[in-house]
C-alpha positions as CSV (number, residue, x, y, z in Angstrom):
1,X,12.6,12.4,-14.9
2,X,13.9,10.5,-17.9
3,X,13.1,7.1,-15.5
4,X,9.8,5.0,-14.8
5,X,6.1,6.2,-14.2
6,X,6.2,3.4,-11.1
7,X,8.2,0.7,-9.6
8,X,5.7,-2.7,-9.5
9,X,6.3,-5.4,-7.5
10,X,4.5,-8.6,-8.5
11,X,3.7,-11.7,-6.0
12,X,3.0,-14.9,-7.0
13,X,1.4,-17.1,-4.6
14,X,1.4,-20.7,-6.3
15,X,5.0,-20.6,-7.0
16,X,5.7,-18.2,-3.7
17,X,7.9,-15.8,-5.6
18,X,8.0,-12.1,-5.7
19,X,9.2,-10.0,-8.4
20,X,10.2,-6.4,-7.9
21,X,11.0,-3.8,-10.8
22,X,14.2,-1.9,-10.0
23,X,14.9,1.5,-10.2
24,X,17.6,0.0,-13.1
25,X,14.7,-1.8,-14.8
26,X,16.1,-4.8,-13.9
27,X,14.2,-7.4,-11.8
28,X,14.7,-8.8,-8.5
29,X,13.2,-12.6,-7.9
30,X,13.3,-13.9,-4.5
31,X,11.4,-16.4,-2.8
32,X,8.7,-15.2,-0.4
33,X,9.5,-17.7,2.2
34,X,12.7,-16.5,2.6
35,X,12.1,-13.1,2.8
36,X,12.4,-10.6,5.9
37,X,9.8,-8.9,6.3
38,X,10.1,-5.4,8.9
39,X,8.9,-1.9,9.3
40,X,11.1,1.0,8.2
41,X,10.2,4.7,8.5
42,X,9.4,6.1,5.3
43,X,11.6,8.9,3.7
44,X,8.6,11.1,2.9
45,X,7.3,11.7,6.1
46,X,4.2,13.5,7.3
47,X,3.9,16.9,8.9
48,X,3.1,15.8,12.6
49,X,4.3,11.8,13.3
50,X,6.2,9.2,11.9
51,X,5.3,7.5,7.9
52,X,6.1,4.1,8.1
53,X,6.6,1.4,5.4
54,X,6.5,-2.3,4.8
55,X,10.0,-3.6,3.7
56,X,11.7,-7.3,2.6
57,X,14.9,-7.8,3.0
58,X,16.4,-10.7,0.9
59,X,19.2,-12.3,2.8
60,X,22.4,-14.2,1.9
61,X,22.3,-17.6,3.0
62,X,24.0,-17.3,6.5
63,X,20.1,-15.5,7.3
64,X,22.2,-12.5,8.5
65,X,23.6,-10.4,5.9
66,X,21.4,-8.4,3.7
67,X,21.9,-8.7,0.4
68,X,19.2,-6.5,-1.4
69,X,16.2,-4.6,0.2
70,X,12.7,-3.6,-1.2
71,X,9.3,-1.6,0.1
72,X,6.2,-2.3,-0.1
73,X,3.2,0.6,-0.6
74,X,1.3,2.0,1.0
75,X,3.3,4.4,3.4
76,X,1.2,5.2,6.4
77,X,1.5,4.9,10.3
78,X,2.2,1.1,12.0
79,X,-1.0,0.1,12.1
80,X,-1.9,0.2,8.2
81,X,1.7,-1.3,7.6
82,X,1.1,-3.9,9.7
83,X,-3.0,-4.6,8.5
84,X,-1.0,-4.5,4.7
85,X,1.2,-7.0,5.7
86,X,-1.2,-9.1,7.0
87,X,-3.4,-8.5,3.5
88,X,-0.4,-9.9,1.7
89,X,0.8,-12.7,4.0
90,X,-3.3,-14.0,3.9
91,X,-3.0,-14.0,-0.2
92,X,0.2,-16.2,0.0
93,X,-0.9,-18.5,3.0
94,X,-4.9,-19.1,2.5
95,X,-5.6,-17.2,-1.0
96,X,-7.4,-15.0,-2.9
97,X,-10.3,-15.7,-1.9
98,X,-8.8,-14.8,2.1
99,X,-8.2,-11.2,0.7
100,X,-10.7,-10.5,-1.9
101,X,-13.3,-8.4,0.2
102,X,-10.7,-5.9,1.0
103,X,-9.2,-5.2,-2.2
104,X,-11.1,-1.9,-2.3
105,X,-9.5,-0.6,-6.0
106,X,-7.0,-0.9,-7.8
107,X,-4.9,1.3,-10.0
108,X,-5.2,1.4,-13.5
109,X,-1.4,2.2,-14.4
110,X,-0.2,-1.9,-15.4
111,X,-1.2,-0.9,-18.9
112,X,-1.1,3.1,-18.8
113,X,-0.1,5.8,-17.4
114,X,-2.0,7.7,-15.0
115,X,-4.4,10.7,-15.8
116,X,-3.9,14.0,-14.9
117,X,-6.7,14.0,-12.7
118,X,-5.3,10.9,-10.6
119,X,-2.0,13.1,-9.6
120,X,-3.7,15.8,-8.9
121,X,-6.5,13.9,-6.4
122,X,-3.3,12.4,-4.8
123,X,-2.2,15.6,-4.0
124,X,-5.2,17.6,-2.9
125,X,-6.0,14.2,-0.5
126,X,-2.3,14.5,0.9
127,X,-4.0,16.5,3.3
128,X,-7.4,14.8,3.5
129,X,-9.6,16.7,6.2
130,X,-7.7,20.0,6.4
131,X,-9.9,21.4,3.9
132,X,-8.3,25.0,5.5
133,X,-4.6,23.8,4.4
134,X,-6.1,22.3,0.9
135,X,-7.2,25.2,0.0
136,X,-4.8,27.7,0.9
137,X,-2.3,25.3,-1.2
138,X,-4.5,24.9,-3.8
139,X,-2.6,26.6,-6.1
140,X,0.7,24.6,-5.3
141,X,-1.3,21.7,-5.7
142,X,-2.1,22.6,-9.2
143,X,1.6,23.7,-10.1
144,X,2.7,20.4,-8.7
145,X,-0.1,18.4,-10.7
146,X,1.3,19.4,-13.6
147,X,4.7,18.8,-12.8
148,X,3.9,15.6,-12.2
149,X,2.0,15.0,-15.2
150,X,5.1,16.1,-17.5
151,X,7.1,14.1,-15.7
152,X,4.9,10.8,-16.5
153,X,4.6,12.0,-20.2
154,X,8.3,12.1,-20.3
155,X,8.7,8.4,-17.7
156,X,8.4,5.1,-19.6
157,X,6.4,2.5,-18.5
158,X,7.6,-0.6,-17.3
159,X,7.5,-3.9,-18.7
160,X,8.0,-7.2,-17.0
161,X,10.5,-9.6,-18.9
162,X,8.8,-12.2,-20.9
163,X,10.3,-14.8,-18.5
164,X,8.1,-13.0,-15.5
165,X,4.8,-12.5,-17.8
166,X,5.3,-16.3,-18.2
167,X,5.7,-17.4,-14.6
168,X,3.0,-15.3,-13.4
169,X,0.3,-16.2,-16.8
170,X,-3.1,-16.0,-15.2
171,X,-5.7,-18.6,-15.6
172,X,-8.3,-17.6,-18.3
173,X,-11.6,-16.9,-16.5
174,X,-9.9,-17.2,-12.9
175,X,-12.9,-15.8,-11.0
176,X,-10.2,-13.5,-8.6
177,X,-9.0,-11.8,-11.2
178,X,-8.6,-7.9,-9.9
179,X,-6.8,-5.3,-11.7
180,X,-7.3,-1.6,-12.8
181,X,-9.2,-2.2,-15.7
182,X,-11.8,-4.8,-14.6
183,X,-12.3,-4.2,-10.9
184,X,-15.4,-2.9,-10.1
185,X,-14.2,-0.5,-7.4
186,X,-11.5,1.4,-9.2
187,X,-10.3,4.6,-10.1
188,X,-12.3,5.9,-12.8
189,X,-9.4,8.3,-14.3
């Protein structure tokens, strides 16, 4: 509470930098080239199995020591970490255009926050084909909706830092443009 609705982390393939929003509101720029990329296991973990999650570690310069770490989303089990790796590491290497079939949505929180509905669809598919276990916790589900509603009426948005909005302007009429308010797959609340 009292913190951010998200924590964004931008990439930017033609100057092969990537910008990550810090719990402090602060921002992290590191080069992607000289990042270390690995798979952690996630703190929120499932009910049977191990969550895993993509994560960078920036290093100092004798390529040992870490100096600062970051994850990437989604959380899931090693074989959707390592398809989303390979999702970002074709963007940065061959393009947009590499990537562009499997951008299936995107999320419409860059300029607002998210609806009600949104949390609330995240939670019930938590458990996505249990319907048995959805809908005995139905009713936590709906107490934790709106918990987490309040709390993103009381989070602020975050804002990159003019010097990041600069660095990462977009092209006008750049025919990959994908985000949550023009892509034609996206979540419609």
């Amino acid at each position: 509470m009292f913190r951010y609705t998200h924590y964004p982390i931008r990439i930017n393939r033609k100057n092969r930098m990537v910008y990550v929003f810090r719990l402090n509101g602060t921002v992290l720029a590191a080069r992607w080239d000289e990042l270390f990329f690995t798979m952690g296991s996630a703190t929120v973990g499932r009910t049977f199995g191990t969550d895993w999650d993509l994560r960078a570690h920036v290093l100092e310069e004798d390529g040992k020591t870490i100096r600062e770490t970051f994850a990437f989303s989604p959380v899931g089990d090693a074989v959707t970490v390592k398809c989303f790796y390979e999702y970002l590491r074709r963007y940065m290497d061959e393009g947009p255009q590499a990537v562009q079939p499997y951008t299936n949505f995107c999320l419409q929180i860059s300029d607002r926050k998210e609806h009600p509905l949104f949390g609330f669809r995240k939670l019930w598919l938590s458990l996505n084909g249990w319907l048995t276990f959805q809908i005995l916790l139905l009713p936590l589900f709906v107490v934790a909706a709106i918990g987490r509603y309040l709390v993103m009426t009381i989070n602020t948005m975050p804002r990159w830092p003019a010097e990041v909005e600069a660095e990462c302007r977009i092209e006008p009429n750049d025919p990959y443009v994908r985000d949550g308010n023009t892509h034609p797959a996206r979540w419609n609340s």
